[in-house]
BAMAR-655237 format. One line per field, with one value per atom (N, C-alpha, C): residue number from 1; atom name; chain; x, y, z. Coordinates in Angstrom, 2 decimals, padded with zeros to 5 digits, always signed. Each point is the difference from the previous one (the first is absolute). Example, Ala and Ser with C-alpha at 12.3 -4.5 7.8 and 13.67 -1.06 7.14 Angstrom:
<sites>
kekol = 1	1	1	2	2	2 $
kemar = N	CA	C	N	CA	C $
nulum = A	A	A	A	A	A $
xx = +013.19	-000.89	+000.90	-000.35	+000.82	-000.77 $
yy = -005.69	+001.19	+001.20	+001.05	+001.19	+001.09 $
zz = +007.80	+000.00	+000.00	-000.72	+000.06	+000.73 $
</sites>
This chain:
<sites>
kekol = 1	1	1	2	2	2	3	3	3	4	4	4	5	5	5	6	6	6	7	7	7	8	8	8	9	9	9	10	10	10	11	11	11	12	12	12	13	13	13	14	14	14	15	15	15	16	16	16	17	17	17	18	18	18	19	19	19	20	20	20	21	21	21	22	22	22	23	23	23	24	24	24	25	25	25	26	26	26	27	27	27	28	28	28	29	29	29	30	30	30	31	31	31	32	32	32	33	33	33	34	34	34	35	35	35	36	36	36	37	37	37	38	38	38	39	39	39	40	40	40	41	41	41	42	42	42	43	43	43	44	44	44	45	45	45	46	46	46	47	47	47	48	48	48	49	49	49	50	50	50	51	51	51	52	52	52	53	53	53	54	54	54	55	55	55	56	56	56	57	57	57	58	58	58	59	59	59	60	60	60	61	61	61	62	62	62	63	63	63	64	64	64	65	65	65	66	66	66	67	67	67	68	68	68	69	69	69	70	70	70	71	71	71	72	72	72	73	73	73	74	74	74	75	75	75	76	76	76	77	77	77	78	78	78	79	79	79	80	80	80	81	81	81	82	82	82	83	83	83	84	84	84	85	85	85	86	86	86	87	87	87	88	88	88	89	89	89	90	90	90	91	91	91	92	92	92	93	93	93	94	94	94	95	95	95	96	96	96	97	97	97	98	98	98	99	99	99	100	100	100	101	101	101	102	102	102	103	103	103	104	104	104	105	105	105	106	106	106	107	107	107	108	108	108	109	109	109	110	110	110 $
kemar = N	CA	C	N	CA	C	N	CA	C	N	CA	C	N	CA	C	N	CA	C	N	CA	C	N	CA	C	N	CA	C	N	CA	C	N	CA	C	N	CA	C	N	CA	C	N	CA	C	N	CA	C	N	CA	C	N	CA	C	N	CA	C	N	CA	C	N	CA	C	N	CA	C	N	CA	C	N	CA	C	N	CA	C	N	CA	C	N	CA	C	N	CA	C	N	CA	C	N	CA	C	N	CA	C	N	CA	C	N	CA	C	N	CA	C	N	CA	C	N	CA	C	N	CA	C	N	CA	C	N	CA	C	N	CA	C	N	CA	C	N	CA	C	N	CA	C	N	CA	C	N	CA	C	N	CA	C	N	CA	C	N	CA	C	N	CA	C	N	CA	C	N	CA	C	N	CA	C	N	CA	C	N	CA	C	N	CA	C	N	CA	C	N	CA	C	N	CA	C	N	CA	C	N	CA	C	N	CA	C	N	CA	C	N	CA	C	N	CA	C	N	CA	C	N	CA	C	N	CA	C	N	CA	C	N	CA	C	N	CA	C	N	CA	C	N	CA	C	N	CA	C	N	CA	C	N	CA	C	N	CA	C	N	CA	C	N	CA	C	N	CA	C	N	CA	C	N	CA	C	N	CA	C	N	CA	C	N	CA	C	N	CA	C	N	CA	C	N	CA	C	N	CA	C	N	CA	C	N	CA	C	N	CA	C	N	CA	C	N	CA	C	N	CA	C	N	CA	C	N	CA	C	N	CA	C	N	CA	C	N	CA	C	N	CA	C	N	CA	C	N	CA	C	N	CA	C	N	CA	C	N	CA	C	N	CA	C	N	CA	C	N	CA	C	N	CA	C	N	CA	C	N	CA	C $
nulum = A	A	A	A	A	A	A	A	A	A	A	A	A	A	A	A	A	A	A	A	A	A	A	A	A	A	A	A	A	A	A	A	A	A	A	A	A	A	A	A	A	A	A	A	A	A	A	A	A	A	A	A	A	A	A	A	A	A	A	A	A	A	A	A	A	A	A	A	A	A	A	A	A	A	A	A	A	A	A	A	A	A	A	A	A	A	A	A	A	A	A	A	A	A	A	A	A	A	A	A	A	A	A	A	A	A	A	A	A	A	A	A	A	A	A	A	A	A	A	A	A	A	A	A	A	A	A	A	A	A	A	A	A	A	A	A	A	A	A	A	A	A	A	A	A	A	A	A	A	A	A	A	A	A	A	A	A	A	A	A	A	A	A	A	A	A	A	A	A	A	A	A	A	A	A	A	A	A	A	A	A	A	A	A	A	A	A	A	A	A	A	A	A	A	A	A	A	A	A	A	A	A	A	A	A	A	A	A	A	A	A	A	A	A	A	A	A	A	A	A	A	A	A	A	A	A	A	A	A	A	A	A	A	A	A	A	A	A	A	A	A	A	A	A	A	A	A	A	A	A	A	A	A	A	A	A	A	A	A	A	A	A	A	A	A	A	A	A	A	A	A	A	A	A	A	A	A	A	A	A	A	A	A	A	A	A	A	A	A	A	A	A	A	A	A	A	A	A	A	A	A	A	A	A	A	A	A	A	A	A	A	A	A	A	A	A	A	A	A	A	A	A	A	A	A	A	A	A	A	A $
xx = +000.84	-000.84	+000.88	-000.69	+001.08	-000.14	+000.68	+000.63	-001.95	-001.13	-000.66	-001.30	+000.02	-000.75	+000.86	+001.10	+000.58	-000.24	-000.37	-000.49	-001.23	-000.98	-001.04	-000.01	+000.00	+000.23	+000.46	+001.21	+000.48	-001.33	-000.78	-001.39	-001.14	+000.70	-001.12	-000.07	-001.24	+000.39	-000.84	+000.37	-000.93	-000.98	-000.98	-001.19	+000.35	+000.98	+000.67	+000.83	+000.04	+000.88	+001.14	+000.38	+001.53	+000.40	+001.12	+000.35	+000.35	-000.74	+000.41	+002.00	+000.27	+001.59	+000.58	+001.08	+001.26	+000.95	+001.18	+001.17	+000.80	+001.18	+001.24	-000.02	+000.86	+001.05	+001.06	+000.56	+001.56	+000.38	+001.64	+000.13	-000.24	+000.44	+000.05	-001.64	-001.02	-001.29	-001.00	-001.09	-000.91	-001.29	-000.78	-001.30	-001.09	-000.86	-001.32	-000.54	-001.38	-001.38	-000.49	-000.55	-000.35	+000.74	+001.67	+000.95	+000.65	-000.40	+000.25	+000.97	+001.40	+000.36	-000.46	+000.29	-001.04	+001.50	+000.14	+000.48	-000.31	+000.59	-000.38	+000.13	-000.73	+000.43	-000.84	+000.29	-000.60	-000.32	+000.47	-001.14	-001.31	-000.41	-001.33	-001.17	-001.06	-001.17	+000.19	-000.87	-000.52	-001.42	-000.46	-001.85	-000.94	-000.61	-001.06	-001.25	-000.73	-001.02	+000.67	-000.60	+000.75	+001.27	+001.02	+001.28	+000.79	+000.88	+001.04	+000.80	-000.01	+001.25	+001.04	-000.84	+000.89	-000.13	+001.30	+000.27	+000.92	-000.76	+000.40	+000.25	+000.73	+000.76	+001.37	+000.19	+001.65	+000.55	+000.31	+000.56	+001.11	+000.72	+001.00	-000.37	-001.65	-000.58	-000.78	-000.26	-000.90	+000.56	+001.24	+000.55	+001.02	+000.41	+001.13	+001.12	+001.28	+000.55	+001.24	-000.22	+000.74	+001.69	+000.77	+001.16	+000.73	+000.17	+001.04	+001.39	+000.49	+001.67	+000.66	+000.86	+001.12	-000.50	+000.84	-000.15	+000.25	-000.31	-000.11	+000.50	+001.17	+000.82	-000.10	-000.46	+000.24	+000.78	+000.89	+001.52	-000.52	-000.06	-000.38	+001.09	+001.23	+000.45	+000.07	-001.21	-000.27	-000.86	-000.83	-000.60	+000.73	+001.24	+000.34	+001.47	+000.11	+001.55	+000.68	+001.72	+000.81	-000.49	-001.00	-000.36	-000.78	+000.10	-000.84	-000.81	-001.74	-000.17	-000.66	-000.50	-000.54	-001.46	-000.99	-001.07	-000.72	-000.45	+000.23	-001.41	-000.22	-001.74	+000.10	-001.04	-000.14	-001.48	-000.39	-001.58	+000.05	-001.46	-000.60	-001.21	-001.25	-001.35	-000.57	-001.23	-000.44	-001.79	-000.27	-001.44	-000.84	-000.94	-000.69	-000.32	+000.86	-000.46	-001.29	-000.03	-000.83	-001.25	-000.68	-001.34	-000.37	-000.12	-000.62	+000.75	+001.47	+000.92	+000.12	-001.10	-000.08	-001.15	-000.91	-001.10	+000.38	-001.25	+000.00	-001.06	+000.02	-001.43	-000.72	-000.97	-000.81	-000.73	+000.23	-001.09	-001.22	-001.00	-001.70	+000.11	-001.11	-000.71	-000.49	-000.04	-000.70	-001.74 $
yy = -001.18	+001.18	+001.23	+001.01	+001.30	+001.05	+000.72	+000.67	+000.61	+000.42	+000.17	-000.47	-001.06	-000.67	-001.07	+000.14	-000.52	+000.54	+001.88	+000.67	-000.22	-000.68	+000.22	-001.55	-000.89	-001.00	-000.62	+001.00	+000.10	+000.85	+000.10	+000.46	-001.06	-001.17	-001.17	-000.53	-000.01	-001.25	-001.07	-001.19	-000.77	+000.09	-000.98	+000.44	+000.22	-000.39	+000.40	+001.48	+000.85	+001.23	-000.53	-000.93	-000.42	+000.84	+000.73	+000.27	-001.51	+000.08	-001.40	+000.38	+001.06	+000.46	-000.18	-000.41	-000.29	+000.89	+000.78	+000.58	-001.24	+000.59	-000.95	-000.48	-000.65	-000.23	+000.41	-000.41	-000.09	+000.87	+000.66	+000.87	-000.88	-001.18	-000.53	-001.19	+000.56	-000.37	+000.69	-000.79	+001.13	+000.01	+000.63	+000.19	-001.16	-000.36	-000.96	+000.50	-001.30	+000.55	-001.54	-000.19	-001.26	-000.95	+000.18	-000.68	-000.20	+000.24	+000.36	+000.99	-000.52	+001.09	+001.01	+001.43	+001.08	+000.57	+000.14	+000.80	+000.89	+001.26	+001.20	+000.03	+000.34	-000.08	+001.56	+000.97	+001.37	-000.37	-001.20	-000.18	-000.58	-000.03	-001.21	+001.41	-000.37	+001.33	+000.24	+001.38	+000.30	-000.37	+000.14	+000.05	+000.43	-000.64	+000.63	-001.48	+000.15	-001.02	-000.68	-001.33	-000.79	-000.76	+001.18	-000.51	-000.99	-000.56	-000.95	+000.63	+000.72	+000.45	-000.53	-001.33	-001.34	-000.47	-001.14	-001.04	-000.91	-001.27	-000.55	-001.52	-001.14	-000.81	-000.62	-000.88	-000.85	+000.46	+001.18	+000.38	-000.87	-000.65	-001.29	-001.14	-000.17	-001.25	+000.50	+001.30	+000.47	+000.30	+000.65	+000.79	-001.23	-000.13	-000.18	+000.72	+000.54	+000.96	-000.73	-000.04	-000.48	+000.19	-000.14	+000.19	-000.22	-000.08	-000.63	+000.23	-000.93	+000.03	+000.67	+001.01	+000.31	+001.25	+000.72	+001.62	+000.05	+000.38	+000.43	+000.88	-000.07	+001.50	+000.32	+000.83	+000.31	+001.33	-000.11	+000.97	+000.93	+000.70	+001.71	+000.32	-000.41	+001.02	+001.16	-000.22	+000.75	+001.42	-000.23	+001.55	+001.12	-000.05	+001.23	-000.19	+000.43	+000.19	+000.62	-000.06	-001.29	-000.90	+000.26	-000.37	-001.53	-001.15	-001.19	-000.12	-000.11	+000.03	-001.55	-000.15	-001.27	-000.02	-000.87	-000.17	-001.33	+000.08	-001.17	-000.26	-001.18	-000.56	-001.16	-000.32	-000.52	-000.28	-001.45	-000.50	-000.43	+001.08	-000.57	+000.26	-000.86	+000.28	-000.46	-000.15	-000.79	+000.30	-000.50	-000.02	-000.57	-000.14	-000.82	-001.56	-000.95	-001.39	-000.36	+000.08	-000.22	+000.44	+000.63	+000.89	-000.27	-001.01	-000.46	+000.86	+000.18	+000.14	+001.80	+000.68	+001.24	+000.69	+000.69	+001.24	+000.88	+000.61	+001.72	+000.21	+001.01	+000.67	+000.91	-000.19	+001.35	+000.38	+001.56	+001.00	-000.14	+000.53	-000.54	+001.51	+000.05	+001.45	+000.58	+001.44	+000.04	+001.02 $
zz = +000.00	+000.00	+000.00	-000.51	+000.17	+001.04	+000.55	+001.17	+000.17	-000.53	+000.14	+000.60	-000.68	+000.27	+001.69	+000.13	+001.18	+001.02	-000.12	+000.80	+000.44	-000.54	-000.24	+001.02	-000.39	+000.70	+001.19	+000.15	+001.19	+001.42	-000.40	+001.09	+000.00	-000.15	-000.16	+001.25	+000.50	+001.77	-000.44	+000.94	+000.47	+000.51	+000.47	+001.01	+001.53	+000.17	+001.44	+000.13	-001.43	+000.29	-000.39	-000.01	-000.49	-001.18	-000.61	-001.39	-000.90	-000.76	-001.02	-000.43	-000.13	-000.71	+001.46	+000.04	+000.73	-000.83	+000.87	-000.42	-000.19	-000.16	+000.14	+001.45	+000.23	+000.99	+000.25	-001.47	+000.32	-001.26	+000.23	-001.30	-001.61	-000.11	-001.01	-000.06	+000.59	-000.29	-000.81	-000.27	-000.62	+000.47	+000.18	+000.28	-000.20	+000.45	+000.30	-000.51	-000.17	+000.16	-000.05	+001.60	+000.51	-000.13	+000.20	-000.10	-001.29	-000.74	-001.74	-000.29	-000.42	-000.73	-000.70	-000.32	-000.49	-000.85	-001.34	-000.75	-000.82	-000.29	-000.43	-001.91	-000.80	-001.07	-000.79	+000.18	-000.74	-001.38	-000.77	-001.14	+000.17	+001.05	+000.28	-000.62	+000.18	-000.01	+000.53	+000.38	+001.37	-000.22	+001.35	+000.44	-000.85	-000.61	-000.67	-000.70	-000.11	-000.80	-001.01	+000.06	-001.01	+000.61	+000.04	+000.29	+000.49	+000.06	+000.57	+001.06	+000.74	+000.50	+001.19	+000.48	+000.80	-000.61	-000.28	-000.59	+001.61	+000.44	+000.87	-000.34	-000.15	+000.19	-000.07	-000.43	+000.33	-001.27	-000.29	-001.62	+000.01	+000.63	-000.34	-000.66	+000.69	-000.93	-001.05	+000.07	-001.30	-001.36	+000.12	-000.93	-000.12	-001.97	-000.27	-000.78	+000.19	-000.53	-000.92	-001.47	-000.95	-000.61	+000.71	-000.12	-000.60	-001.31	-001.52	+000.81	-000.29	+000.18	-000.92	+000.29	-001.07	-000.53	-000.93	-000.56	-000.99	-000.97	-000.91	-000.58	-001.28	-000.13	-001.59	-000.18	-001.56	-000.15	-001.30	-000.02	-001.22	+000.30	-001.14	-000.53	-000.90	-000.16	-001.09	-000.69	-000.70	-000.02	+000.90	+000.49	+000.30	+001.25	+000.58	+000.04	-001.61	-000.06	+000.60	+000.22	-000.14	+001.21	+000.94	+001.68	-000.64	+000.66	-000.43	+001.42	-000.50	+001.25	+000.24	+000.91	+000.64	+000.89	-000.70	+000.44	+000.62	+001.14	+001.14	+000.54	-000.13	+000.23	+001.01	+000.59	+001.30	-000.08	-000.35	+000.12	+001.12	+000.44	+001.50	+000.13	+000.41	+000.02	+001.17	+000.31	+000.50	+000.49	+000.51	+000.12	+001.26	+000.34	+000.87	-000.22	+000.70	+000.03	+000.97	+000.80	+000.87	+000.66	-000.58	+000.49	+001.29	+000.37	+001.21	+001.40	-000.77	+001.39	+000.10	-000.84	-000.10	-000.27	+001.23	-000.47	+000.33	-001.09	+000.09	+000.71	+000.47	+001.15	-001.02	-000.43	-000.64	+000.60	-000.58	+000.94	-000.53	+000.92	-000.40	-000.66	-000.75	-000.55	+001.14	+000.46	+000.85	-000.03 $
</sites>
């Protein structure tokens, strides 16, 4: 979710008054929410109808990220005389394997 909508969230309780968001602990921790890791990402939406703007599960089991071995070099030396230059590629993709191990929260219309 993004820094906005984290604000926004961060004022959530339980039925006991509890805050659902936990801070850190420790310097090298990160924030809760009902024991859940919580990370920040400013591309998510923000709040509004329709929208996605949590995305919550195991993105380790959801996501797969495609990693080609090796680089790619192609030699110019004909463009930018007497200088030969060099152009360098790197295939990498990837996508969602697993749906199950990942929702989005949508907002209702209101």
């Amino acid at each position: 979710m993004s820094d906005a909508v984290m604000a926004k969230v961060r004022k959530f309780k339980d039925p006991e008054g509890a805050f659902l968001w936990a801070p850190p602990t420790a310097a090298a921790e990160v924030a809760t929410i009902l024991g859940k890791p919580v990370y920040n990402d400013d591309n998510m939406p923000a709040i509004s109808a329709g929208a996605f703007p949590i995305a919550f599960g195991n993105f380790g089991r959801a996501y797969l990220i495609a990693d080609r071995i090796g680089v790619r070099v192609l030699r110019d030396p004909y463009s930018s005389k007497p200088n030969v230059l060099f152009y360098t590629t790197k295939r990498v993709g990837g996508g969602v394997v697993n749906f199950e191990a990942l929702k989005l929260l949508k907002i209702a219309a209101s």
